[in-house]
C-alpha positions in Angstrom: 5.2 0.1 25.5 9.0 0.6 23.9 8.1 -1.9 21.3 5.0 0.2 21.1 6.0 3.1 20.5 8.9 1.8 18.1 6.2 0.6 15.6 4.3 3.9 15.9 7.6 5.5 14.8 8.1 3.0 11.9 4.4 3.8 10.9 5.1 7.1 10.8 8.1 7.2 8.6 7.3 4.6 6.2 4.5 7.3 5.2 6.6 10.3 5.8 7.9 10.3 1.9 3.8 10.0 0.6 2.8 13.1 3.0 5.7 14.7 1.9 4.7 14.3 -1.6 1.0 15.0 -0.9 1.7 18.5 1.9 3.7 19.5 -1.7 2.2 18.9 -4.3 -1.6 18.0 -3.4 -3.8 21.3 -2.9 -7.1 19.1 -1.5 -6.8 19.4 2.0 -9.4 16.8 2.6 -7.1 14.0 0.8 -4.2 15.7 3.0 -6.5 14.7 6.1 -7.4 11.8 5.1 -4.0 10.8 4.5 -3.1 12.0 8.2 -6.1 9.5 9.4 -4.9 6.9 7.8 -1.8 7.1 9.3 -3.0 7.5 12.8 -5.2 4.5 12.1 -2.5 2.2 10.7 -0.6 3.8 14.0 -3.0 2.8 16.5 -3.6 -0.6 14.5 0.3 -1.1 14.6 0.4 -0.2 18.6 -2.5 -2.7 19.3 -0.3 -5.5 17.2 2.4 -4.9 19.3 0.9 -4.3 23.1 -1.3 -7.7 22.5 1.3 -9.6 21.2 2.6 -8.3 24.4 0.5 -9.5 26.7 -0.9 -12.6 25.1 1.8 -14.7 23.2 -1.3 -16.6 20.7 -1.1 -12.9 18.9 2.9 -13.4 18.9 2.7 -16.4 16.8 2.6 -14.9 13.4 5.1 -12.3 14.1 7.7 -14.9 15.7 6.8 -17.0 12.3 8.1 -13.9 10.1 11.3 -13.0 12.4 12.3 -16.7 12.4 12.1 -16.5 8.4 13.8 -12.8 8.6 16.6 -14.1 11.4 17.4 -16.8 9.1 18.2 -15.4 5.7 18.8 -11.6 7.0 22.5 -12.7 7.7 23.2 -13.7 4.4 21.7 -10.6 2.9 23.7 -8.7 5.7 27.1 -10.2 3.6 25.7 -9.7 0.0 25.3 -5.9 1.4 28.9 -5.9 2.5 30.2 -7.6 -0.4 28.6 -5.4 -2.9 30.0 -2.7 -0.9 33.3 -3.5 -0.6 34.6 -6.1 -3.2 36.3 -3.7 -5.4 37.7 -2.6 -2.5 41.3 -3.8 -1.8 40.4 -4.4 2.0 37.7 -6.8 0.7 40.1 -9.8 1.4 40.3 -8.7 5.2 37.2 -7.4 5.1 35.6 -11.3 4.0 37.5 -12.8 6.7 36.3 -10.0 9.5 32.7 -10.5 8.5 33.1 -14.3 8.4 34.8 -13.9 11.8 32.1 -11.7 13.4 28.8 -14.0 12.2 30.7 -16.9 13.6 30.9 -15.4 16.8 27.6 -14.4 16.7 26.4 -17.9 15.7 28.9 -19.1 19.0 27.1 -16.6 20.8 23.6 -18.4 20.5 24.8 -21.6 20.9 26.3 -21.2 24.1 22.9 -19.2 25.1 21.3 -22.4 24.1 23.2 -25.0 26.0 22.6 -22.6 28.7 18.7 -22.3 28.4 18.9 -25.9 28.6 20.9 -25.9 31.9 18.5 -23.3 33.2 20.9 -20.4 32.8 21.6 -17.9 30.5 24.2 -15.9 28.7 25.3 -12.7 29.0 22.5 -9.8 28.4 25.1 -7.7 26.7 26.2 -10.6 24.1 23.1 -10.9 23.6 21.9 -7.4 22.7 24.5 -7.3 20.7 23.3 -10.3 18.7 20.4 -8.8 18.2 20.9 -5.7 17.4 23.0 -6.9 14.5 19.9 -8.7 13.4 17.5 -6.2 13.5 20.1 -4.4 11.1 20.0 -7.5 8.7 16.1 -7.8 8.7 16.1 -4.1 8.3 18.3 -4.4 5.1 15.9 -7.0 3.7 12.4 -5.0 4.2 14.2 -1.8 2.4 14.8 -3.8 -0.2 11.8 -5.2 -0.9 10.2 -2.1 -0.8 12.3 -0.4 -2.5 11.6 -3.0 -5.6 7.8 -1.8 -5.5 8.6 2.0 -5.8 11.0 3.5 -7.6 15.2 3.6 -6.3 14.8 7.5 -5.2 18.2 7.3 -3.2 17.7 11.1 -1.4 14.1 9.7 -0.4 15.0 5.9 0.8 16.2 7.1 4.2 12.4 7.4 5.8 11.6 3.9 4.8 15.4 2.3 6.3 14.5 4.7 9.8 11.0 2.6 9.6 12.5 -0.7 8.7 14.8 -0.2 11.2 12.4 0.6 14.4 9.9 -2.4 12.8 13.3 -4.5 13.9 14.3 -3.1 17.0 10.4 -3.7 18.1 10.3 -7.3 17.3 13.6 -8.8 16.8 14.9 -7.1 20.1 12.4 -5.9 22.4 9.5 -8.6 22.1 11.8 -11.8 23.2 12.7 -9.7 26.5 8.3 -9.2 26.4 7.7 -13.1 25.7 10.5 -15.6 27.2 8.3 -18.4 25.7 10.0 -17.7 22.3 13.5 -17.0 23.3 14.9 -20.8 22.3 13.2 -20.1 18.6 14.4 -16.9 18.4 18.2 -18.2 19.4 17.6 -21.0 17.3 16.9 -19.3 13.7 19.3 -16.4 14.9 21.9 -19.3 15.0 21.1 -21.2 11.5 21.3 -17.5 10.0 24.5 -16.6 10.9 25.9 -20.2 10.2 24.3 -19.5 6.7 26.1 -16.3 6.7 29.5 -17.9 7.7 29.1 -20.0 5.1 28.5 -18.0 2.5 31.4 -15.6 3.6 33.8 -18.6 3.5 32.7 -20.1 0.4 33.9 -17.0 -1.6 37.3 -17.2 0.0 
């Protein structure tokens, strides 16, 4: 019901900036309703996604397929964020090393959760939420930008769609592996490859 209710959010603002636009600028109220229903029905379709994935893993297949492609390479976008933040800054030197640092220990962190699985145990629940809460903020970065590559770069505007990107993440890269244990060794597994990738990368420019 929390992953639920986090896609019904996203939903919600990923069409916040259009009825916006519309409630300003559009005097039909019937295209202002219709624009309202289709947002309740992409809402409810969004909410049945989520609850039957839920409760029948089958329906999680296609969205475990996407988050092990967004676990993988959102890590590396994660540091091409960073570094086109920071480079000209003169921490970036530190800055590299802390961020090489960090996905090492993240990548450590899923490794050791892995041996573990395979022992029958498991790691620490705080390590890791941590994991994938960092995660969720990588594969947020990479659905704004590729949204933001369809539409035009309206800066004041783009916080809606990062809120949406953001609770699309939290719902399925950290609340549906808690839902479905079945895919909690491929979820450790692509989370580890991406933030060996993202090591990498962050050493390779040193």
């Amino acid at each position: 019901m929390f992953a639920a209710l986090l896609a019904l959010g996203a939903v919600f603002l990923a069409f916040l900036p259009v009825l916006h636009h519309a409630w300003t600028f559009v005097a039909s109220r019937r295209t202002i309703a219709l624009l309202v229903a289709l947002i309740l029905i992409v809402g409810v379709g969004a909410v049945v996604l989520v609850t039957s994935a839920a409760s029948n893993p089958v329906y999680l297949v296609p969205i475990a397929g996407i988050t092990f492609g967004l676990r993988i390479v959102s890590p590396f976008l994660l540091y091409r964020r960073i570094q086109d933040r920071f480079e000209a800054s003169r921490w970036w030197d530190w800055l590299r090393w802390l961020a090489a640092g960090g996905f090492l220990g993240f990548a450590a962190i899923l490794a050791y959760h892995l041996v573990l699985l395979d022992a029958g145990g498991g790691a620490s629940q705080v390590a890791i939420l941590s994991e994938q809460v960092a995660m969720a903020l990588g594969a947020s970065l990479l659905i704004v930008r590729a949204g933001l590559r369809v539409r035009p770069r309206e800066t004041t505007e783009a916080w809606p769609i990062w809120g949406s990107a953001v609770l699309l993440a939290l719902a399925f890269v950290v609340v549906l592996p808690y839902v479905v244990p079945a895919f909690e060794v491929v979820y450790a597994v692509s989370g580890l490859i991406g933030w060996s990738i993202g090591t990498a990368a962050a050493v390779r420019d040193v």
